[in-house]
C-alpha positions in Angstrom: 32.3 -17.2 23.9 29.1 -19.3 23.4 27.0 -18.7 20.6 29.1 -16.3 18.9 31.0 -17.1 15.8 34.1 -16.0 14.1 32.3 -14.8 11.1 29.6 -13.0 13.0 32.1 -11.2 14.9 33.7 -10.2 11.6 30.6 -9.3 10.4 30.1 -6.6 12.4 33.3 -4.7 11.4 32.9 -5.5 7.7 35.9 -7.0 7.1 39.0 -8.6 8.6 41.0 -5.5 8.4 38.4 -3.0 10.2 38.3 -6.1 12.8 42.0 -5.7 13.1 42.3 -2.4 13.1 39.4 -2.0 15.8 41.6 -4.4 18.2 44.3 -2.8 17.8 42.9 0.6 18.9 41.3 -1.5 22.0 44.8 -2.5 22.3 46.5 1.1 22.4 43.8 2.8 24.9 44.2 -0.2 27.2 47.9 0.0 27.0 47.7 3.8 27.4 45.3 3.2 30.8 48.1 0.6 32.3 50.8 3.4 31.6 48.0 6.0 32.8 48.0 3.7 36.0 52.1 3.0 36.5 52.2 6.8 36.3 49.7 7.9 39.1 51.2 4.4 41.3 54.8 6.1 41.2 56.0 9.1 43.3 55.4 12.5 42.2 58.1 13.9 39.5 58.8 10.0 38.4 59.9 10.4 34.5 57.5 9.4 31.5 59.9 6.7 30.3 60.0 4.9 33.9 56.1 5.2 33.9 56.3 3.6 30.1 58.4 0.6 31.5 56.3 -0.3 34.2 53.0 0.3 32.2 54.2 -2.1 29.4 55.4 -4.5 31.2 52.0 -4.5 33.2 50.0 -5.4 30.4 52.4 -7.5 29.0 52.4 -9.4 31.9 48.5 -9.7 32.7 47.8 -10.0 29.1 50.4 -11.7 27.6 48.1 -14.0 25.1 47.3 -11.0 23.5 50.6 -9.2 23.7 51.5 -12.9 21.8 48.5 -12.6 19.4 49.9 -8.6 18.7 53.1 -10.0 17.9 51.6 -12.9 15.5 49.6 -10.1 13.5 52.8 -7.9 13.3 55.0 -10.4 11.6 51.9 -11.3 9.2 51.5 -7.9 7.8 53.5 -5.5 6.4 50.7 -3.0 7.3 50.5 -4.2 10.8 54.0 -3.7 11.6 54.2 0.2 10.1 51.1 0.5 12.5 52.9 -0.8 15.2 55.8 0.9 14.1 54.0 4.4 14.6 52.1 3.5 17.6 55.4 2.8 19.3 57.2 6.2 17.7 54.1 8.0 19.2 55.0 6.6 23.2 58.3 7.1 22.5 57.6 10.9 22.1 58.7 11.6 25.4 62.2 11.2 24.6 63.6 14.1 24.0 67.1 14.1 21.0 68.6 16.8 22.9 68.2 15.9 26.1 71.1 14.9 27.5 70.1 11.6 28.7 67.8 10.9 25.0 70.3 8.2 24.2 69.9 6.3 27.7 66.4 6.4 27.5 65.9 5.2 23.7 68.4 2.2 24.9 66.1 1.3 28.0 62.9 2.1 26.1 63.8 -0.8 23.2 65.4 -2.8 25.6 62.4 -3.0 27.6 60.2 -3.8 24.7 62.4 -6.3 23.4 62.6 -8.3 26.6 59.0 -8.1 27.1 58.9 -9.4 23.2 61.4 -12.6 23.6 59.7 -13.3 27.0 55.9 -13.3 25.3 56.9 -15.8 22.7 58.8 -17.9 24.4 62.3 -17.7 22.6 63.8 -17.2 26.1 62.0 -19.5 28.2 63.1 -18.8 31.9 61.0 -19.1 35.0 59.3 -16.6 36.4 61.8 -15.2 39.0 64.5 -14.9 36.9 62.5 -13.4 34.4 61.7 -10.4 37.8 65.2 -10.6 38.4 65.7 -9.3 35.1 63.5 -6.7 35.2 64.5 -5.3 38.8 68.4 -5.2 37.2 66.9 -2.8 34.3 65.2 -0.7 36.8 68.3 -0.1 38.7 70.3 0.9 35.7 67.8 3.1 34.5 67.3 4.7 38.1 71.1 5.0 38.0 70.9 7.0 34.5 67.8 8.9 33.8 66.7 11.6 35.9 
């Protein structure tokens, strides 16, 4: 960005930390709009967790420097990560303990994020396809298993 500074940006927030914490509710409502979108793309009835999987995955993939940069800021902070922490305990709400299947989805909920984690930065480094094949085998054990 041209003519626009680090500190000025900062500046307008006050300090680092309102900076940061008004990226990372950017972050959540556009996350929450690629989710929003997965659901309304899938057929009618389609569960909130296989919405979840293909909305963060989405993002992740059309915005992976900043899914990288989110990762960064978590491992700086111990303040960052609790946020994180509660942002993801808030979209896994949809999981219900007693639901029969609660245990399969929690599994394919943090597996999802953790692949989409190690592909971001780079501690698995495989090309693209395999990285799609991946994916696709997830989404057939998780349309095998939740309802």
């Amino acid at each position: 960005m041209a003519g626009i500074s680090k500190g000025g940006i900062q500046s307008n927030f006050g300090s680092r930390d309102a900076l940061l914490e008004g990226l990372f509710e950017r972050w959540g409502k556009d996350f929450d709009w690629y989710i929003e979108k997965a659901r309304k793309e899938m057929p009618e009835g389609t569960s909130e967790l296989k919405a979840f999987l293909h909305g963060s995955r989405n993002v992740h993939l059309e915005k992976s420097d900043r899914t990288k940069a989110l990762l960064i800021l978590m491992s700086d902070s111990a303040e960052y990560r609790r946020f994180s922490q509660d942002w993801l305990a808030e979209r896994m709400r949809f999981i219900e303990t007693d639901a029969e299947d609660s245990r399969n989805q929690r599994f394919f909920f943090v597996l999802n994020e953790a692949l989409l984690a190690l592909m971001s930065i780079g501690l698995i480094s495989l090309p693209e396809h395999q990285w799609d094949e991946i994916f696709e085998d997830l989404d057939k054990l998780v349309g095998d298993k939740i309802k």
